[in-house]
C-alpha positions in Angstrom: 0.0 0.0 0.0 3.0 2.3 0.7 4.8 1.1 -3.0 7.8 1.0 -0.5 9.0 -2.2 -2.4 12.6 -2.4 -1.3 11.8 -2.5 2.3 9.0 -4.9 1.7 11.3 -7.1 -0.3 13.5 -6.7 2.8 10.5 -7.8 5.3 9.5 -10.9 3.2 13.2 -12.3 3.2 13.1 -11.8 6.4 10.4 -13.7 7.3 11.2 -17.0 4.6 14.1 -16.7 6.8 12.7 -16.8 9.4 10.1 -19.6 8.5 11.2 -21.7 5.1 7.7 -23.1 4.9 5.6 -19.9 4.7 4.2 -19.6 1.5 2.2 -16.2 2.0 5.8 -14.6 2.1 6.5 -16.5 -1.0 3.7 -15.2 -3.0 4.0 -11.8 -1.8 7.8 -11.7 -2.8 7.1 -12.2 -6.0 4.3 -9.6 -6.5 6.5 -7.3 -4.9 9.4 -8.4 -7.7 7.1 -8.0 -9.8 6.0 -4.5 -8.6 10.4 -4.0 -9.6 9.9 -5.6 -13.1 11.8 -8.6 -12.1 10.4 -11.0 -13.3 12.8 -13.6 -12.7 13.0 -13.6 -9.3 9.6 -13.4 -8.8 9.0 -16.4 -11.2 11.0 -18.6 -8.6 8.9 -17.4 -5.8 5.9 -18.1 -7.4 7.0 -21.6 -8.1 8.3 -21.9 -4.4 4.8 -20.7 -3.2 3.0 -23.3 -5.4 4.7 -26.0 -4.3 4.2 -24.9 -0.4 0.2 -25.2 -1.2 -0.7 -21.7 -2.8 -2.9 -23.3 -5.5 -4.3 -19.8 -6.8 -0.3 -18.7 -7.3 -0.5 -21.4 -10.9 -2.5 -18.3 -12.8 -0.2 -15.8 -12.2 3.0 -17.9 -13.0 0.9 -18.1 -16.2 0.1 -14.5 -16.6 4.0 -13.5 -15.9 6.1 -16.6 -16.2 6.4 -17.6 -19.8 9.2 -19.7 -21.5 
């Protein structure tokens, strides 16, 4: 809500450091990469957040993830 993407970028590693398993911080990585046009990065966290039981995550791989 703030667009303060750097520091949120900073909070989310924080917390998948924190706690591997927590998909939420996954997802919302990558939207935040996103947000910063990288779409690479965000593309792994997607993937990571899928395969931690985010099932809704699979559209927007599709939307921003081609190969």
């Amino acid at each position: 809500k703030l667009y303060n993407y750097p520091d949120a970028l900073t909070d989310y590693t924080t917390a998948i450091t924190q706690s591997p398993y927590f998909a939420e911080a996954y997802f919302n990585r990558g939207l935040t990469y996103i947000a910063l046009s990288d779409t690479s990065n965000a593309c792994l966290d997607f993937s990571k957040a899928g395969e931690l039981g985010i099932k809704d995550v699979y559209g927007v791989i599709r939307k921003y993830c081609k190969k």
